[in-house]
C-alpha positions in Angstrom: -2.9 26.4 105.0 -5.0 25.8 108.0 -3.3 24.3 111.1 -4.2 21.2 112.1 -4.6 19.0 115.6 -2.4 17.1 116.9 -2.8 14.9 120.2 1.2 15.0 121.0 0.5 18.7 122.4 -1.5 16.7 125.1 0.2 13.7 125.6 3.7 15.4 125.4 3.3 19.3 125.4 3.4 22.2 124.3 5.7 23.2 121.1 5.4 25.8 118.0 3.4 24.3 116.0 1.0 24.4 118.8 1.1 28.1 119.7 0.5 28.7 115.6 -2.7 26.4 116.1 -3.7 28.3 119.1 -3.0 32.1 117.6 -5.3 30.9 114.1 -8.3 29.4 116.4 -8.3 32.2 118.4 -8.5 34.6 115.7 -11.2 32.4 114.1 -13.3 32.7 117.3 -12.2 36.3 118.4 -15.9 38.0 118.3 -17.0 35.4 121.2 -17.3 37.1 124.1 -14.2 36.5 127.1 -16.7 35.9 129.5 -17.9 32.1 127.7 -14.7 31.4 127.0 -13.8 32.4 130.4 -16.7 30.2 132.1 -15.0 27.0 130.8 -11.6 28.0 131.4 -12.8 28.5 135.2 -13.6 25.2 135.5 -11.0 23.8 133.7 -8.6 25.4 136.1 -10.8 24.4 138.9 -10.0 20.8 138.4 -6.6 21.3 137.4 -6.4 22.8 141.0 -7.3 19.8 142.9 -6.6 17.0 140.0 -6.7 13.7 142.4 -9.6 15.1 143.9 -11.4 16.1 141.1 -10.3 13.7 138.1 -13.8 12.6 137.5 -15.2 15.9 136.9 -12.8 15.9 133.3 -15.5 13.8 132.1 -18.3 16.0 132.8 -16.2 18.7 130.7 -17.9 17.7 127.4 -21.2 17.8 128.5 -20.8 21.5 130.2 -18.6 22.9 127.0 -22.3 21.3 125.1 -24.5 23.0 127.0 -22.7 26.5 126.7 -23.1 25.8 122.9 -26.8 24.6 123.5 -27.1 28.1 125.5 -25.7 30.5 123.1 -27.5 32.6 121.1 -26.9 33.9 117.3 -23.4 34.2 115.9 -21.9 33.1 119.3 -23.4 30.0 119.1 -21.5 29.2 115.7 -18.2 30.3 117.1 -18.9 28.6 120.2 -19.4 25.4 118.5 -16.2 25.9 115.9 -14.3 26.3 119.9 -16.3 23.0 121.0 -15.6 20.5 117.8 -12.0 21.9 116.7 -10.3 23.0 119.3 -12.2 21.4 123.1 -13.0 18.3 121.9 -10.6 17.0 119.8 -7.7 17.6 123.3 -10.2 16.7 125.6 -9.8 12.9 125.4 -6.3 13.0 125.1 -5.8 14.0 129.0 -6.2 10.9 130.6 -3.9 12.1 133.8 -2.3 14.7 136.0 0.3 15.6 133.7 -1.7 15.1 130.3 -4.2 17.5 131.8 -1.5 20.0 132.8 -0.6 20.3 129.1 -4.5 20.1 128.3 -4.8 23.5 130.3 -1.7 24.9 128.7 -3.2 24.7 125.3 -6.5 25.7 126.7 -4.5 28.8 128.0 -2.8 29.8 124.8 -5.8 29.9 123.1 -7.3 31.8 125.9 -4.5 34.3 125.1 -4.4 35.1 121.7 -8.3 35.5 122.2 -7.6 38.3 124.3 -5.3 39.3 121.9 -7.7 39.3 119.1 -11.0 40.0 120.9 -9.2 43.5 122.2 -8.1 44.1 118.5 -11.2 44.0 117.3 -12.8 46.4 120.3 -9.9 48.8 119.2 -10.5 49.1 115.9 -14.4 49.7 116.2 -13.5 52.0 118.9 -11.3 54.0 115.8 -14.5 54.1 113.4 
Protein backbone atom coordinates (compact mmCIF):
# COMPACT_ATOMS: atom_id res chain seq x y z
CA UNK A 1 0.00 0.00 0.00
CA UNK A 2 1.31 3.30 -1.06
CA UNK A 3 2.48 5.72 1.62
CA UNK A 4 0.76 8.63 2.16
CA UNK A 5 1.49 12.53 3.37
CA UNK A 6 1.30 13.65 6.26
CA UNK A 7 1.79 17.51 7.36
CA UNK A 8 3.04 16.40 11.15
CA UNK A 9 6.60 15.50 9.44
CA UNK A 10 6.63 19.36 8.89
CA UNK A 11 4.98 20.84 11.63
CA UNK A 12 6.59 18.36 14.12
CA UNK A 13 9.44 16.27 12.33
CA UNK A 14 10.80 13.74 11.08
CA UNK A 15 9.72 9.98 12.22
CA UNK A 16 9.55 6.37 10.40
CA UNK A 17 6.83 6.60 8.70
CA UNK A 18 8.39 9.48 7.00
CA UNK A 19 11.70 7.88 5.96
CA UNK A 20 9.31 4.93 4.37
CA UNK A 21 7.45 7.87 2.40
CA UNK A 22 10.64 9.30 1.37
CA UNK A 23 12.55 5.75 0.37
CA UNK A 24 9.05 4.88 -2.05
CA UNK A 25 9.02 8.56 -3.66
CA UNK A 26 12.40 8.31 -4.39
CA UNK A 27 12.31 5.16 -5.95
CA UNK A 28 9.26 6.30 -7.88
CA UNK A 29 11.30 9.21 -9.29
CA UNK A 30 14.78 7.53 -9.35
CA UNK A 31 15.43 7.93 -13.43
CA UNK A 32 15.30 11.93 -12.86
CA UNK A 33 18.40 13.09 -13.22
CA UNK A 34 20.46 14.36 -9.62
CA UNK A 35 21.26 17.48 -11.14
CA UNK A 36 17.09 18.80 -11.16
CA UNK A 37 16.56 17.49 -8.19
CA UNK A 38 19.73 19.01 -7.00
CA UNK A 39 18.85 22.63 -8.49
CA UNK A 40 15.91 22.91 -6.03
CA UNK A 41 17.54 21.37 -3.23
CA UNK A 42 20.24 24.29 -3.68
CA UNK A 43 17.96 26.71 -3.18
CA UNK A 44 16.12 25.18 -0.67
CA UNK A 45 19.26 25.05 1.38
CA UNK A 46 20.03 28.52 0.30
CA UNK A 47 17.26 29.92 2.23
CA UNK A 48 17.48 27.59 4.95
CA UNK A 49 21.01 29.22 5.31
CA UNK A 50 19.95 32.65 6.02
CA UNK A 51 16.04 31.89 7.11
CA UNK A 52 15.28 35.58 8.74
CA UNK A 53 16.77 36.95 5.87
CA UNK A 54 15.42 35.14 3.34
CA UNK A 55 11.81 33.88 4.57
CA UNK A 56 10.07 35.57 1.68
CA UNK A 57 11.88 33.67 -0.95
CA UNK A 58 9.86 30.20 0.53
CA UNK A 59 7.10 31.57 -1.41
CA UNK A 60 8.70 31.94 -4.58
CA UNK A 61 9.60 28.09 -4.07
CA UNK A 62 6.48 26.95 -5.95
CA UNK A 63 6.70 28.99 -8.74
CA UNK A 64 10.65 27.86 -9.37
CA UNK A 65 9.86 23.90 -8.54
CA UNK A 66 6.83 24.94 -11.72
CA UNK A 67 9.03 26.21 -13.93
CA UNK A 68 11.63 23.24 -13.68
CA UNK A 69 8.50 21.11 -14.54
CA UNK A 70 7.54 23.60 -17.30
CA UNK A 71 11.36 23.22 -18.50
CA UNK A 72 11.67 19.56 -18.61
CA UNK A 73 11.60 17.59 -21.39
CA UNK A 74 10.15 13.83 -22.08
CA UNK A 75 9.88 11.34 -19.34
CA UNK A 76 11.64 13.83 -16.85
CA UNK A 77 9.05 16.04 -17.08
CA UNK A 78 6.42 13.36 -15.80
CA UNK A 79 8.66 12.45 -12.91
CA UNK A 80 9.42 15.91 -12.31
CA UNK A 81 5.79 16.71 -11.92
CA UNK A 82 4.98 13.25 -9.69
CA UNK A 83 8.16 15.18 -7.36
CA UNK A 84 6.22 18.65 -7.65
CA UNK A 85 2.44 17.52 -6.76
CA UNK A 86 3.22 14.50 -4.26
CA UNK A 87 6.04 15.11 -2.59
CA UNK A 88 7.15 19.50 -3.02
CA UNK A 89 3.86 20.70 -2.75
CA UNK A 90 1.91 19.00 -0.53
CA UNK A 91 5.14 20.01 2.55
CA UNK A 92 5.64 23.27 1.08
CA UNK A 93 2.81 25.06 2.81
CA UNK A 94 3.21 23.46 5.88
CA UNK A 95 6.59 25.42 6.78
CA UNK A 96 5.42 28.57 7.81
CA UNK A 97 8.75 29.28 10.09
CA UNK A 98 12.36 28.68 11.08
CA UNK A 99 11.86 25.52 12.58
CA UNK A 100 8.89 24.12 10.34
CA UNK A 101 11.29 24.86 7.47
CA UNK A 102 14.20 23.02 9.16
CA UNK A 103 12.02 19.84 9.17
CA UNK A 104 10.76 20.92 5.58
CA UNK A 105 14.59 20.53 4.40
CA UNK A 106 14.95 17.34 6.43
CA UNK A 107 12.33 15.55 4.42
CA UNK A 108 13.51 17.32 1.31
CA UNK A 109 16.90 15.70 2.21
CA UNK A 110 15.75 12.21 2.78
CA UNK A 111 14.18 12.05 -0.31
CA UNK A 112 17.26 13.54 -1.77
CA UNK A 113 18.97 10.49 -0.37
CA UNK A 114 17.28 7.49 -1.25
CA UNK A 115 17.33 9.20 -4.79
CA UNK A 116 20.93 8.78 -4.76
CA UNK A 117 20.32 5.55 -3.52
CA UNK A 118 18.10 4.51 -6.34
CA UNK A 119 19.33 6.68 -9.25
CA UNK A 120 23.02 4.85 -8.63
CA UNK A 121 21.14 1.50 -8.53
CA UNK A 122 19.87 1.90 -11.60
CA UNK A 123 23.30 3.27 -13.34
CA UNK A 124 24.79 0.00 -11.79
CA UNK A 125 22.68 -2.37 -13.09
CA UNK A 126 22.73 -0.97 -16.86
CA UNK A 127 26.33 -0.71 -16.34
CA UNK A 128 26.14 -4.94 -15.63
CA UNK A 129 24.04 -5.45 -19.13
Amino acid sequence: MAKQFNSKWITQGADKEMTEFASEKANEIRNLETTQFRNIYGEIKRIQSNYEQNSASVFLLKPKVAYACARAQGYKKQLLRKFKDEVFDKAIDFATDKEKYSNFCSYIEAILAYHRFFSDNEVNKENKN
